[in-house]
C-alpha positions as CSV (number, residue, x, y, z in Angstrom):
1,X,-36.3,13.1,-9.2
2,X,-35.4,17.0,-9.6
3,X,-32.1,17.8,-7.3
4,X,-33.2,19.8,-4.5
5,X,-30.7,22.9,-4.9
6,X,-29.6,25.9,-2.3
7,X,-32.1,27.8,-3.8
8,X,-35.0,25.3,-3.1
9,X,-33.9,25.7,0.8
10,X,-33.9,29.4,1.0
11,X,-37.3,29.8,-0.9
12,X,-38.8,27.4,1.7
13,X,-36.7,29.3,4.5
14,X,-38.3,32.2,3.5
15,X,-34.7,33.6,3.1
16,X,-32.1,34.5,1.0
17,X,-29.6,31.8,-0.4
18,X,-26.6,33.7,0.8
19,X,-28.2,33.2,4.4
20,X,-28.5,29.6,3.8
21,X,-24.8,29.7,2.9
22,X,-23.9,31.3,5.4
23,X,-25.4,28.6,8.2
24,X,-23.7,25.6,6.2
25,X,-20.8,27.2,6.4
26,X,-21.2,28.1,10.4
27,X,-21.1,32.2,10.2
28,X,-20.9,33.8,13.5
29,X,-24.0,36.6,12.7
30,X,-26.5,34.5,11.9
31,X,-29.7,34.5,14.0
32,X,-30.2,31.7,16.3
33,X,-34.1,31.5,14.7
34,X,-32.9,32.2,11.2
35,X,-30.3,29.4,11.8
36,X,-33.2,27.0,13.1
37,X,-35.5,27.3,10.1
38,X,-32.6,26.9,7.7
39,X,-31.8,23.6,9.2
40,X,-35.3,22.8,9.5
41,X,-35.6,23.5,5.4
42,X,-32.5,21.5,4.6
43,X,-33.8,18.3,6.7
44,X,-37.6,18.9,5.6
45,X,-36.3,18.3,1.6
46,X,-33.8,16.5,2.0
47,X,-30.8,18.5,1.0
48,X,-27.2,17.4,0.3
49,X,-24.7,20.1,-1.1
50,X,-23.2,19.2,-4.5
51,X,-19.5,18.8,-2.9
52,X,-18.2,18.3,-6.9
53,X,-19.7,21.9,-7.8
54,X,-18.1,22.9,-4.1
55,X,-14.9,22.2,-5.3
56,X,-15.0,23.6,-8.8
57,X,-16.5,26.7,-7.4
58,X,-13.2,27.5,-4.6
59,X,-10.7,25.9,-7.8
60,X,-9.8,23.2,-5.4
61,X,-9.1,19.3,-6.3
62,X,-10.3,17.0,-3.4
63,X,-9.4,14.0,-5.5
64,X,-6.3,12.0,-4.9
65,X,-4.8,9.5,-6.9
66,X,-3.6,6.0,-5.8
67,X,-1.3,5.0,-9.3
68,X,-0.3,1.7,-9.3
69,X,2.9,1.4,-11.7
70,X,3.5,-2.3,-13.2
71,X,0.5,-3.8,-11.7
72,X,-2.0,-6.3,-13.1
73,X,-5.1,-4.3,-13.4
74,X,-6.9,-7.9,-13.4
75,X,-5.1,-9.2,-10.5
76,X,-8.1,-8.4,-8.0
77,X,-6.9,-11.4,-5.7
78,X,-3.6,-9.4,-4.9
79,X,-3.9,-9.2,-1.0
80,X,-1.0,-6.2,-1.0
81,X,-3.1,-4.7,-3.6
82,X,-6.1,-4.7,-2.0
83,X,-5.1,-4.1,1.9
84,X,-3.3,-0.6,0.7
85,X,-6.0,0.5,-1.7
86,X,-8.3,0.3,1.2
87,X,-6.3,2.1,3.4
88,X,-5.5,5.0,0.8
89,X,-9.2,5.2,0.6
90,X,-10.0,5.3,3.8
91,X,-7.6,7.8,4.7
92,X,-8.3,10.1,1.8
93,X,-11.4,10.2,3.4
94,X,-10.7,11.0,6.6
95,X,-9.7,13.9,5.5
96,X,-12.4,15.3,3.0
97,X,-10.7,13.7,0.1
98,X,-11.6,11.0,-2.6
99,X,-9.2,8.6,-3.7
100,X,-9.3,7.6,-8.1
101,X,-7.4,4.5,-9.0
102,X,-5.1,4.2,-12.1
103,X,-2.8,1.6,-13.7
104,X,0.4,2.5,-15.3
105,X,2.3,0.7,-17.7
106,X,6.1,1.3,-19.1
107,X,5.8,3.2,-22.2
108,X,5.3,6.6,-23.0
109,X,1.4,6.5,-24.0
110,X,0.6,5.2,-20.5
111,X,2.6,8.0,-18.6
112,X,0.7,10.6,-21.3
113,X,-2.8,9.0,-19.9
114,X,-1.8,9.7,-16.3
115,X,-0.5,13.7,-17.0
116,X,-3.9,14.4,-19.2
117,X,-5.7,13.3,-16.0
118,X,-3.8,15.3,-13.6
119,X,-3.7,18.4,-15.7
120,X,-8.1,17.7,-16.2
121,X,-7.8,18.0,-12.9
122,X,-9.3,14.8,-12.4
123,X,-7.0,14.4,-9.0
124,X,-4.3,16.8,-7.0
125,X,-2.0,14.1,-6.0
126,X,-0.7,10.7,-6.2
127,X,1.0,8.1,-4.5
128,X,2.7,5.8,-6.6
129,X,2.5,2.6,-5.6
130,X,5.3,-0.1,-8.1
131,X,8.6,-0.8,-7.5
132,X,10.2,-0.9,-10.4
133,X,9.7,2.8,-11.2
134,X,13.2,4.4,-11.9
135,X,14.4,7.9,-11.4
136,X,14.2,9.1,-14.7
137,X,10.3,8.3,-14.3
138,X,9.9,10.0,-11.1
139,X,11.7,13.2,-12.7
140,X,9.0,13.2,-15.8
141,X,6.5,12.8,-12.7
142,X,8.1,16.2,-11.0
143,X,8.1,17.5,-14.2
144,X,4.5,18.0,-14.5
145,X,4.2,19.7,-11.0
146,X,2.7,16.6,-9.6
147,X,3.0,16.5,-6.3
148,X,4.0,12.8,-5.6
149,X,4.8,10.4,-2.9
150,X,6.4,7.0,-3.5
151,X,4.9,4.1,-1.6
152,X,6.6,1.1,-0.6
153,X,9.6,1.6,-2.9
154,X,13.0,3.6,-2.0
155,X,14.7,5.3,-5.2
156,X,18.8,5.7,-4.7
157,X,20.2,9.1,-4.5
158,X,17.1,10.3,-5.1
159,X,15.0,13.0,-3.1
160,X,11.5,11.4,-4.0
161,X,9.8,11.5,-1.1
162,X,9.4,8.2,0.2
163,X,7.0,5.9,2.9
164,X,8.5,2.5,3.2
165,X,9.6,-0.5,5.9
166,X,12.7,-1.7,7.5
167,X,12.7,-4.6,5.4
168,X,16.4,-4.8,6.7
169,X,15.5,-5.4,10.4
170,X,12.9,-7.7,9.6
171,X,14.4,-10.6,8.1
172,X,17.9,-10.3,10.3
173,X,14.8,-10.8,13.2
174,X,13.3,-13.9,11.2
175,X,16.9,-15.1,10.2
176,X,18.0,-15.4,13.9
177,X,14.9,-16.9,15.1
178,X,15.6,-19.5,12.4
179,X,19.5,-19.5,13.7
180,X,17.8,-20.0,17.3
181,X,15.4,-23.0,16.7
182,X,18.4,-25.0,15.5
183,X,17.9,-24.3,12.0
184,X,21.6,-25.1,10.1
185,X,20.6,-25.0,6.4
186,X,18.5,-22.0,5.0
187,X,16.9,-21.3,1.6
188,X,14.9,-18.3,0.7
189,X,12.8,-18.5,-2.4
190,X,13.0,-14.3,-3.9
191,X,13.1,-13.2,-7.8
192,X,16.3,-13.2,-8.1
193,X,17.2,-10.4,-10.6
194,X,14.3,-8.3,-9.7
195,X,16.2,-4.6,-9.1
196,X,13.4,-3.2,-6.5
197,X,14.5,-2.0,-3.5
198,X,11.9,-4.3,-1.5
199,X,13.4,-7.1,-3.6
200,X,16.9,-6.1,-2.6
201,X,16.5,-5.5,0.7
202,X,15.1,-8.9,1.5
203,X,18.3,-10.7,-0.4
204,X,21.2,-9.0,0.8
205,X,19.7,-8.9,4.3
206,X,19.1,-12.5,4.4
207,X,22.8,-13.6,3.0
208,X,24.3,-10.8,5.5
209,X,22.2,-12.4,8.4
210,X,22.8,-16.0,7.6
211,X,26.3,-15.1,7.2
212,X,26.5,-13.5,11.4
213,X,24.9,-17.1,12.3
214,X,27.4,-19.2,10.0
215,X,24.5,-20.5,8.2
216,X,24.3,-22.3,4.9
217,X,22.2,-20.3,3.1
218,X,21.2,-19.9,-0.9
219,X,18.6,-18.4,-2.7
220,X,16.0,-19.8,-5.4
221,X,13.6,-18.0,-7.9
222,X,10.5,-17.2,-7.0
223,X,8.3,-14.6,-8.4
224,X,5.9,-13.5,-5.6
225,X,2.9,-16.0,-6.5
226,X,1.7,-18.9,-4.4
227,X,2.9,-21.3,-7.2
228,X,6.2,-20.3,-7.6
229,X,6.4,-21.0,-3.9
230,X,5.1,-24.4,-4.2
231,X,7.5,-25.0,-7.0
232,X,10.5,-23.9,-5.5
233,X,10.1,-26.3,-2.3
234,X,9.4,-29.3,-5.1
235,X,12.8,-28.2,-6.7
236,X,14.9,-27.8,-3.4
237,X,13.8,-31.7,-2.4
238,X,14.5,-33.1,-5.9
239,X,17.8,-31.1,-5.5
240,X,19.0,-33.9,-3.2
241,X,20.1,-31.2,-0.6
242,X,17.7,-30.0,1.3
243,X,17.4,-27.1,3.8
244,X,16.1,-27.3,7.1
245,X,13.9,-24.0,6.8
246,X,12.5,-22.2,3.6
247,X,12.0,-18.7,3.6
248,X,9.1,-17.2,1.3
249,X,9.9,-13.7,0.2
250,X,6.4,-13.0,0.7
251,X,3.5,-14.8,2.4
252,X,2.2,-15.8,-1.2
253,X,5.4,-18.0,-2.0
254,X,5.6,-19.4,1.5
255,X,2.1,-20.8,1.6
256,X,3.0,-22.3,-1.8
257,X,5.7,-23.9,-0.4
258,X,3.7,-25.1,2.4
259,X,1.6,-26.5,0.2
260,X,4.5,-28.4,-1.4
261,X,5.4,-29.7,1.5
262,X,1.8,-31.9,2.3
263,X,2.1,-32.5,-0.9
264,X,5.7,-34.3,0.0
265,X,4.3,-35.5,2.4
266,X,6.7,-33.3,4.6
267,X,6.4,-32.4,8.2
268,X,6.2,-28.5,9.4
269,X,8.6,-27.5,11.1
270,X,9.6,-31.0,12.0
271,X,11.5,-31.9,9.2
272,X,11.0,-28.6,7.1
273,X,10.6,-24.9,8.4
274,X,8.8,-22.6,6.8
275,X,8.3,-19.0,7.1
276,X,7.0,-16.0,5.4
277,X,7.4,-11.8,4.7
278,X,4.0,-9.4,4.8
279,X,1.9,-11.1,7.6
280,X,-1.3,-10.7,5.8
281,X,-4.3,-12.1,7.2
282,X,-4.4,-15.5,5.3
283,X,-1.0,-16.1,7.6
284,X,-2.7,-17.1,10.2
285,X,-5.4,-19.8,9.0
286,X,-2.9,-21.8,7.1
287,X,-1.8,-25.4,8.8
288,X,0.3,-25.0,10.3
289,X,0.0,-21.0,10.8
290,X,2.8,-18.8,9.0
291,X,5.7,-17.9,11.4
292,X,6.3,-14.7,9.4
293,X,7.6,-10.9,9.1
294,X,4.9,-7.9,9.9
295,X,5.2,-5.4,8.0
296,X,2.7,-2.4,8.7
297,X,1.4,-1.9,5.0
298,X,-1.9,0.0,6.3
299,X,-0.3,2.3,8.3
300,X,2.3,3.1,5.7
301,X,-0.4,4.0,3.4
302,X,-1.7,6.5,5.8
303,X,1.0,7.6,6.3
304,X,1.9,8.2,2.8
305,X,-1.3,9.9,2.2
306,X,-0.7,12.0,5.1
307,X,2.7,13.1,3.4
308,X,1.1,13.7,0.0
309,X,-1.6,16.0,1.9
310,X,1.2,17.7,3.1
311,X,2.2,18.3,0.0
312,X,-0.3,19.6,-1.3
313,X,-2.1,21.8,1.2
314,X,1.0,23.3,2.8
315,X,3.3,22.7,0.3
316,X,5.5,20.9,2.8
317,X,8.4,18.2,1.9
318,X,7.9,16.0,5.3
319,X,10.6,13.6,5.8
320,X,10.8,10.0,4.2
321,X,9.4,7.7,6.6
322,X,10.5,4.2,6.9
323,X,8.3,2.2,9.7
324,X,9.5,-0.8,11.3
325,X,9.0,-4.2,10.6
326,X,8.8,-7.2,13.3
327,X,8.8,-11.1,13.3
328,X,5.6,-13.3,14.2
329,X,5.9,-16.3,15.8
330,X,3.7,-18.8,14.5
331,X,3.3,-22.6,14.1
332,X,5.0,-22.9,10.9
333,X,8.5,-22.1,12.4
């Protein structure tokens, strides 16, 4: 079927296609009859404006770019993953943009794939979403005149504009609620030489916290997937010293240690605590139901879309914006 074009609308009008323009585009002089059959043309065939010609036409990128640096491109069942990707999309949409997905990769020829996009002009903006990007990659980044915003992932001295969470706050809160159930003996299962500030966060917090309570406390390697959750809680009881509560670094790893426990036959919280960090929605169907840390991934992604707008249209820095991040009682702990 032929696209019906502006031209198709003003010939059935019976006016010009400046006119027809000019009423899609809401212009003050047009005639309140001339307005009438215009919009009577457009609904009669059917019209919808070509919004990719639009945009070539005023020079002007309404593509954004979500650019997700040291992620599995495969990894479809990542629930972080896919709750900000939706929200980046959702967002972009909101305001009259579209949102392109890529997947980059250390090494120089994956970098050179992401610049030959952006100077196509296949997108205006990204938000970078990978914490193990480092500064040097961030400079090669402002290097290109990309305007960029960093999600989830805080760079030292750096100015890269930033949206991230008070991972800090968050596990002092689920520390002390631990501390305040009785809990003596805490182990919190975190890759343990991952440099990420996420990563970071989450460990020093958590021996600085158990440290105010005079809590035992010690760390084992995870590496954010359900079964080296499930691992670690096997290793901790064949360890012969067992803690009273075990701390996921993420919701992933807790249910895997969860599942350890029925496994052990081990019963939550009575004999075992366990707890998670994200609060994503599978939290709250396990059994028992994950006492766990919120943190507000959607809303940081609109918000960091909202700072790459900024960007972009006004040619604004905003400031780095770091939300907060808040226990959840559950049944687990």
């Amino acid at each position: 079927m032929t696209r019906v074009t502006l031209r198709d609308v003003a010939a059935h009008a019976g006016v010009s296609h400046q006119t027809v323009s000019n009423v899609m585009n809401g212009h003050p002089s047009i005639r309140p009859a001339t307005r009438d059959r215009v919009l009577a043309a457009i609904q009669a065939l059917d019209y919808h404006p070509n919004q990719a010609a639009k945009a070539l036409r005023e020079a002007r990128v309404t593509t954004l770019c979500c650019a997700f640096y040291g992620h599995d491109a495969e990894n479809v069942d990542d629930p972080y993953r896919n709750v900000v990707q939706s929200a980046f999309i959702a967002e972009a949409n909101v305001h009259g943009y579209s949102m392109t997905t890529a997947f980059v990769q250390d090494g120089p020829e994956s970098f050179d794939s992401l610049r030959q996009r952006y100077r196509q002009g296949q997108f205006g903006g990204v938000v970078v979403v990978g914490n193990t990007l480092n500064a040097a990659q961030w400079q090669a980044l402002q290097g290109w005149g990309l305007p960029a915003v960093l999600f989830d992932h805080r760079l030292p001295d750096s100015a890269a504009l930033s949206v991230s969470s008070d991972y800090t706050s968050g596990m002092h809160a689920l520390v002390a609620h631990h501390a305040a159930q009785g809990r003596r003996h805490l182990a919190l299962i975190i890759p343990l030489q991952d440099a990420a500030s996420t990563a970071v966060d989450r460990r020093e917090a958590f021996r600085a916290a158990a440290a105010q309570h005079g809590l035992q406390a010690h760390l084992i390697a995870g590496d954010w997937s359900y079964a080296s959750g499930e691992a670690a809680l096997h290793t901790l009881w064949r360890g012969g010293n067992s803690p009273d509560a075990v701390l996921g670094g993420n919701d992933r790893m807790a249910a895997g240690a969860l599942r350890a426990a029925l496994e052990l036959g081990l019963r939550v919280p009575g004999q075992v605590a366990i707890s998670g960090f994200d609060n994503f929605e599978f939290s709250r169907y396990t059994h028992p139901s994950l006492t766990t840390v919120n943190v507000p991934h959607a809303e940081m992604a609109r918000r960091a879309v909202r700072a790459l707008l900024a960007r972009l249209e006004q040619h604004q820095t905003p400031p780095n914006v770091v939300l907060p991040a808040s226990l959840v009682i559950r049944e687990s702990a």
